[in-house]
KOLVO-980400 format. One record per residue (C-alpha): residue in three letters; y, x, z; residue number from 1. Coordinates in steps of 0.001 Angstrom, whole numbers, plus 524288, in hexadecimal, padded with zeros to 5 digits. Each point is the difference from the previous one (the first is absolute). Layout:
 residuo    yy    xx    zz num
     ALA     Y     X     Z NUM
...
END
This chain:
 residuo    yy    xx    zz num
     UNK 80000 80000 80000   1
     UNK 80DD8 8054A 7FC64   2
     UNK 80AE3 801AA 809B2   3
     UNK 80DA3 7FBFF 7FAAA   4
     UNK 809A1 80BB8 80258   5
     UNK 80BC5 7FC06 80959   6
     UNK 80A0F 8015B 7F339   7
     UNK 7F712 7F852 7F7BA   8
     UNK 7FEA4 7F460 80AB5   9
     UNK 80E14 7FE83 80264  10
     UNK 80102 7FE4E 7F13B  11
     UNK 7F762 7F5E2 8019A  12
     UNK 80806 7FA23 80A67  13
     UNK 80B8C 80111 7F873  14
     UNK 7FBDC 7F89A 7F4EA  15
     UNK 7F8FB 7F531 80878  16
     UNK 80E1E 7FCC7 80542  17
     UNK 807E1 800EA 7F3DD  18
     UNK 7F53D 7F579 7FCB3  19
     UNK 8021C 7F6D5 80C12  20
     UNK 80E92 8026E 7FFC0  21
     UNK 7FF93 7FC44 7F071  22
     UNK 7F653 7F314 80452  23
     UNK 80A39 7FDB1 80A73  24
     UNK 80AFC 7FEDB 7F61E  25
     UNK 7F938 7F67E 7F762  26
     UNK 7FD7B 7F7CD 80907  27
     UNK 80E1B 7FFD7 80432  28
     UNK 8041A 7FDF5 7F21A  29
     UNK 7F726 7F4AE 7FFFE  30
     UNK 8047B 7FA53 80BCC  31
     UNK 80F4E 80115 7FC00  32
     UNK 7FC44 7FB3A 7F227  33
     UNK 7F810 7F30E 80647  34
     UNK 80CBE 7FD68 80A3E  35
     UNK 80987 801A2 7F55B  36
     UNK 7F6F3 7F619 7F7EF  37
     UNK 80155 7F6B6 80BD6  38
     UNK 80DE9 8002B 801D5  39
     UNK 8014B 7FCDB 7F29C  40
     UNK 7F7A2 7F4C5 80022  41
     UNK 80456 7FAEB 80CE1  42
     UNK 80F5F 7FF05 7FAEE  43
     UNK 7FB2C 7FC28 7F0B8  44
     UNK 7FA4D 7F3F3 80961  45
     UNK 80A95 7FB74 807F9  46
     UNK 80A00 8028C 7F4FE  47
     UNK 806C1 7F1BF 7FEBD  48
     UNK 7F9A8 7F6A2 7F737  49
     UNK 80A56 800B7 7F4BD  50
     UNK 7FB78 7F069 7FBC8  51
     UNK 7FF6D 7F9D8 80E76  52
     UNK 7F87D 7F2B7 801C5  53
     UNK 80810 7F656 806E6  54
     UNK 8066A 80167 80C8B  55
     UNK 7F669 7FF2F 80E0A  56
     UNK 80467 7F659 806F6  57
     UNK 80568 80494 80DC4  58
     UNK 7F3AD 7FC5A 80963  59
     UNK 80792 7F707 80821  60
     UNK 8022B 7F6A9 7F35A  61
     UNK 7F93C 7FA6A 7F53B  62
     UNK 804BB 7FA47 7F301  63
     UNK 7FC5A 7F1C4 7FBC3  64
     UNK 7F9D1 7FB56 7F3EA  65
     UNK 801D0 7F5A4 7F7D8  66
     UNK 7F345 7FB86 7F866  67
     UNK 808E6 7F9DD 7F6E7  68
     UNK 803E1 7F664 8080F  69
     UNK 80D86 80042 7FAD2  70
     UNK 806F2 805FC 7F76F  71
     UNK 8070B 80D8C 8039D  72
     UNK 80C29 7FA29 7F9B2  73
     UNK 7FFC5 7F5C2 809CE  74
     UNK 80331 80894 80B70  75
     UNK 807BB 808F2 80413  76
     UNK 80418 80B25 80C5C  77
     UNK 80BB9 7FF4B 8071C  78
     UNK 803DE 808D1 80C7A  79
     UNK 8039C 7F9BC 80C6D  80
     UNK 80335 80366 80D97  81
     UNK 7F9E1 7FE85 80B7E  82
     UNK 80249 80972 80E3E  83
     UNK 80810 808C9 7F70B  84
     UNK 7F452 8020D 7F74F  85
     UNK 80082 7FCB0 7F219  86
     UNK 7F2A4 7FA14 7FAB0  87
     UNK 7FBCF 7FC07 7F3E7  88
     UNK 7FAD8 7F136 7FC6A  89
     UNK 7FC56 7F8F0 7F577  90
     UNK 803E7 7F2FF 7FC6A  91
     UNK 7F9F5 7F6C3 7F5A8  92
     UNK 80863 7F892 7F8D8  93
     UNK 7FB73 7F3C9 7F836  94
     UNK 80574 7FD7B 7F216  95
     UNK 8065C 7F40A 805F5  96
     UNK 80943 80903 80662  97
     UNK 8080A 803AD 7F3E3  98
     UNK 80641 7F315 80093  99
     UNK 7FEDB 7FD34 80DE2 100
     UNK 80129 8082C 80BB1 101
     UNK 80095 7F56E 80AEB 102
     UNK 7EE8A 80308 8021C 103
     UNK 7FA4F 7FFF2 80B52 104
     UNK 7FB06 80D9E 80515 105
     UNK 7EFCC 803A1 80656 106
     UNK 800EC 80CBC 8068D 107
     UNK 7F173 8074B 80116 108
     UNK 7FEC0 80986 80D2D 109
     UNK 7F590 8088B 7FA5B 110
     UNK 7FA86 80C39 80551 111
     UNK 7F4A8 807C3 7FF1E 112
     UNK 7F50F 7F9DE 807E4 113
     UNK 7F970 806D2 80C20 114
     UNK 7F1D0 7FF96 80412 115
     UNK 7F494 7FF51 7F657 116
     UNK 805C9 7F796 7F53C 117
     UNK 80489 806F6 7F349 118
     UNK 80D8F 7FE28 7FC84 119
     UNK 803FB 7F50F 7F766 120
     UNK 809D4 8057E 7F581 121
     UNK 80207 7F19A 7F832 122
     UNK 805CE 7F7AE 80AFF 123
     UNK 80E34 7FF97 7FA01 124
     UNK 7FA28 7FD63 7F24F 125
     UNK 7F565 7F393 806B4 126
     UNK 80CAC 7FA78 80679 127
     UNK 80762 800DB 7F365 128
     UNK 7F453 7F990 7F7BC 129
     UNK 7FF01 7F4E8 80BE5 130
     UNK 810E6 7FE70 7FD50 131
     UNK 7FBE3 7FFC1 7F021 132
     UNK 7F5F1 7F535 800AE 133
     UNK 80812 7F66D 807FC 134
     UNK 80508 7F60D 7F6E8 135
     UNK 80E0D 7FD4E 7FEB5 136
     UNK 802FB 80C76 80915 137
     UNK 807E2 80CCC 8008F 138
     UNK 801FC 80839 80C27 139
     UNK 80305 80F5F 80045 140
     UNK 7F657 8065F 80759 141
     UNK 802F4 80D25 80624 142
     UNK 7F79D 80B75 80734 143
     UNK 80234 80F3B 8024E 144
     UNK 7FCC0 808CD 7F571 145
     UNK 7F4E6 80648 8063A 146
     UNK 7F5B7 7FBF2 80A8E 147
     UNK 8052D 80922 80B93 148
     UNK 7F7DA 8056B 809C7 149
     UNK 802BC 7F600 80B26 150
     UNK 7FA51 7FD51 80D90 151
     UNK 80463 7F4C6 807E8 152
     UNK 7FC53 7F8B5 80C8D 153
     UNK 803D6 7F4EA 8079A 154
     UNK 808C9 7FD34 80836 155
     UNK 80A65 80838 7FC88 156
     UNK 7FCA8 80B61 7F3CD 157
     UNK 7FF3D 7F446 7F55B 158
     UNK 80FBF 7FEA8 80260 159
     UNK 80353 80C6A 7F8E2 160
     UNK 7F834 7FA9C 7F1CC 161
     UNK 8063F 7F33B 8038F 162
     UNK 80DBC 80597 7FFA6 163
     UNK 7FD0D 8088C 7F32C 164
     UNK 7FCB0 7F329 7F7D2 165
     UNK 80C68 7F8DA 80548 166
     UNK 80837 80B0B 7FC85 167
     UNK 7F911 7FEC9 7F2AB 168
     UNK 80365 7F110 7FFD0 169
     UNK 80D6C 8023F 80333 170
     UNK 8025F 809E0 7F451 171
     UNK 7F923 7F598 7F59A 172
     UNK 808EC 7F5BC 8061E 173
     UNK 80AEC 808ED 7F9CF 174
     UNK 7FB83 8038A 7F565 175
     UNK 7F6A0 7F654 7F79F 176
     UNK 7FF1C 7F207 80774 177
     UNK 8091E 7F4C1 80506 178
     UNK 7F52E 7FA38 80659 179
     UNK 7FD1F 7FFBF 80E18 180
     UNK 7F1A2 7FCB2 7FF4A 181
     UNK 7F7E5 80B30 8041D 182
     UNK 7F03C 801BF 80300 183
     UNK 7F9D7 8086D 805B5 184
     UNK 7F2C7 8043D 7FC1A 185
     UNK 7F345 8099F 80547 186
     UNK 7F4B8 80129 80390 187
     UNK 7F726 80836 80A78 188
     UNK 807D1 80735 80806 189
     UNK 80DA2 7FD0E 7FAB7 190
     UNK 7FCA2 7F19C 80009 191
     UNK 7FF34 80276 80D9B 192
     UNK 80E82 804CC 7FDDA 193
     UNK 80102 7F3BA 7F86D 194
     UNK 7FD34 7F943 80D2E 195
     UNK 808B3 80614 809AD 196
     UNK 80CD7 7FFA4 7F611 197
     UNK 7FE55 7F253 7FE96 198
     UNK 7FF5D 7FE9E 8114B 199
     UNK 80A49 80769 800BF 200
     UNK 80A41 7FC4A 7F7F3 201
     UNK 80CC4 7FE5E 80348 202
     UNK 804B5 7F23F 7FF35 203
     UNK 80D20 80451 7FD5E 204
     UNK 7FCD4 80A1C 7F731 205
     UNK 7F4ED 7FAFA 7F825 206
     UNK 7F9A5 80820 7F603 207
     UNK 7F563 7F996 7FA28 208
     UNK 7FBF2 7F2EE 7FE1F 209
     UNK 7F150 7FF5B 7FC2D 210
     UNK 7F51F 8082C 80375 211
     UNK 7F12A 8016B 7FB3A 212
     UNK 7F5E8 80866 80687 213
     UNK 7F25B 80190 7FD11 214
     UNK 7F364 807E7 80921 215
     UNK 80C5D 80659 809D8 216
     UNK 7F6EC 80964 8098E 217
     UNK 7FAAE 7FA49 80EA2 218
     UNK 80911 80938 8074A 219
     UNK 80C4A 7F9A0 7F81C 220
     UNK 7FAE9 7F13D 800CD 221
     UNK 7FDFE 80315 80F15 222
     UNK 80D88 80436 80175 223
     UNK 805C9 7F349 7F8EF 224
     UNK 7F92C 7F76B 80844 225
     UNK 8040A 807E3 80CB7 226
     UNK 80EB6 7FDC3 7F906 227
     UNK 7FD90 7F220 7FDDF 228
     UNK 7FB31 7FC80 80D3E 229
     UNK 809A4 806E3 806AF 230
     UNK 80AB8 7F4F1 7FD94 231
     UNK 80934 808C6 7FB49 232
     UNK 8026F 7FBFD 7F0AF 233
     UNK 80C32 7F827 7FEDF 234
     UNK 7FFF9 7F36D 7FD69 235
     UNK 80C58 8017E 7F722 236
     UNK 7F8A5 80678 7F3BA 237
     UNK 8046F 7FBDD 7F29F 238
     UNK 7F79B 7F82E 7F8F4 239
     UNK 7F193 80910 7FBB0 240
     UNK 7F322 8012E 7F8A5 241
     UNK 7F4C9 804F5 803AF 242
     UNK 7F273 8029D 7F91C 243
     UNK 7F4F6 807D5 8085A 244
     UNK 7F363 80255 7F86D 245
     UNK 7F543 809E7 80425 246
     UNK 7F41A 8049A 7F9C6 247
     UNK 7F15D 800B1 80496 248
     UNK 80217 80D89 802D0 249
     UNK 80A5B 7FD3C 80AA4 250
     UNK 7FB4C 7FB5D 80E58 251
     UNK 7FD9A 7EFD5 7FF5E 252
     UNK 8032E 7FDEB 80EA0 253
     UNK 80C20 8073D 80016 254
     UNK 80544 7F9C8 7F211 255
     UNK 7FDF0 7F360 80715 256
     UNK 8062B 80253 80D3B 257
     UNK 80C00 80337 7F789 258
     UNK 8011F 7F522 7F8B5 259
     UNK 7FDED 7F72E 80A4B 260
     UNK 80871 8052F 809B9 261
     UNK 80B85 7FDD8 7F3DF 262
     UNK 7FB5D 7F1D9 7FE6B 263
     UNK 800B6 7FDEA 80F39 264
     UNK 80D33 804B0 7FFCD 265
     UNK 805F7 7F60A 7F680 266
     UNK 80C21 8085A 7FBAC 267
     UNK 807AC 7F6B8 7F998 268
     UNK 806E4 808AB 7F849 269
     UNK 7F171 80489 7F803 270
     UNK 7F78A 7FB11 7F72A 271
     UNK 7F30E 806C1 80181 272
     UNK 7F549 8004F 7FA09 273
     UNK 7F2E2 806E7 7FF16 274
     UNK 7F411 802CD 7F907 275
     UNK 7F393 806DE 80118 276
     UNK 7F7AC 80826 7F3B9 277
     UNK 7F2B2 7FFA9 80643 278
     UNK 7F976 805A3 7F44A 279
     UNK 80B26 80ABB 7FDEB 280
     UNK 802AA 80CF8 803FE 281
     UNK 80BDB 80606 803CA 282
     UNK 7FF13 80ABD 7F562 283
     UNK 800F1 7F517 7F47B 284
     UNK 80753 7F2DB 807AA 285
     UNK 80BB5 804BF 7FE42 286
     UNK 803DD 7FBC5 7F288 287
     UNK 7FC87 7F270 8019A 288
     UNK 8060B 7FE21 80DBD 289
     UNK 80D21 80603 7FAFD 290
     UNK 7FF9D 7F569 7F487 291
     UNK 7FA36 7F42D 80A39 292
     UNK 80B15 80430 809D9 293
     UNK 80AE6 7FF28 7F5F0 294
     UNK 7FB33 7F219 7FAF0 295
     UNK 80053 7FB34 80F7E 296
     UNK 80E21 807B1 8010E 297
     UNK 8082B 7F9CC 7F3E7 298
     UNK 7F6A2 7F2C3 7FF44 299
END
């Protein structure tokens, strides 16, 4: 067996690093080659989209549809005040309204729903269809923009989305209508809304005249009876309408125990009435209670 001489080993050594230090480099070259690579890729990504879809809504709104219910041409947006906040509605306007501007106006309180049910986009547009098919009627009927992320609860947080559609009634007063009439409309939780504005209003400062609510939640119904009972609603109201439907999907007992306790308290100021879909849900009774409400209403 040969012995490698001490010159010729640390030749050997030598070249044995060269190598690892040459291996060593590549690999670094790789490496900086793969990051740059990356980089590149990463901002080529995120560069903005020159041809952007449509606007996100923000997530505390969402924008209605229309399903061709009416025509676009038939409404319009208009910017009103309320708190020091300008919002956005939209108002419907019938093409009896060219020639006469003395209509009657239906205000819609609609907000995204809460809880399990998914949100119905088409109220506005199944109120405006119920107006449409009346015969030998013309109303405006007016609602925000968008469906705003908005949680109320009895006795006192429904006051705030009551004062934000009487601000809106008070700018269409100036602007499009000579006509006092006014309805109020909802249903689920704003119907609930619905309930308590009607309780509460102010006999010398009435708002609205007419009211239809359809499947309002337990905890609301509760709190109108509570209201009711309590003696406290003045006996001076102007003259009102009321129509209170529910659905199969809303609790039977409680439904009742509200109307009852209205009948038992013989307002003479209201007409009431009030109707049960047993073979509806409250997903899909909305269109037809908004268009059974209105025929009780202007009968």
């Amino acid at each position: 067996m040969k012995t490698k001489s001490a010159f010729t080993f640390i030749m050997d050594f030598g070249h044995s690093a060269q190598k690892f230090k040459a291996k060593c480099r590549f690999r670094s070259i790789k490496l900086s080659v793969g990051i740059l690579l990356l980089t590149i890729c990463i901002s080529s990504c995120s560069k903005k989209d020159e041809n952007p879809g449509p606007p996100i809504p923000p997530p505390d709104e969402i924008v209605r549809v229309d399903n061709n219910i009416y025509d676009s041409d038939g409404v319009e947006a208009f910017i009103f005040t309320s708190d020091g906040i300008e919002t956005e509605g939209l108002i419907y306007l019938p093409e009896a309204y060219a020639s006469n501007n003395n209509l009657p106006t239906i205000y819609l309180i609609d907000y995204m729903e809460h809880g399990n049910y998914t949100v119905a986009t088409d109220e506005f547009a199944k109120l405006i269809y119920a107006v449409r098919e009346m015969p030998n009627f013309d109303a405006l009927v007016i609602s925000l923009k968008t469906l705003p992320d908005i949680y109320t609860y009895p006795p006192n947080q429904y006051q705030g989305c009551s004062d934000l559609i009487k601000d809106m009634s008070y700018h269409v007063d100036s602007v499009y209508t000579e006509n006092s009439s006014k309805t109020l409309v909802a249903r689920g939780v704003e119907g609930g809304v619905v309930l308590l504005t009607l309780l509460n209003e102010d006999p010398d400062e009435n708002v609205f005249d007419n009211y239809i609510v359809t499947d309002s939640p337990s905890y609301y119904n509760n709190s109108v009876v509570d209201l009711i009972q309590s003696g406290t609603i003045p006996s001076t109201m102007l003259n009102k309408k009321l129509h209170f439907s529910y659905s199969s999907s809303n609790n039977f007992e409680i439904c009742n125990e509200l109307i009852d306790t209205f009948e038992e308290a013989q307002y003479p100021w209201l007409t009431f009435e009030s109707k049960e879909y047993p073979n509806s849900q409250f997903a899909s009774v909305y269109p037809v209670a908004f268009a059974e409400g209105l025929q009780f209403i202007f009968d």
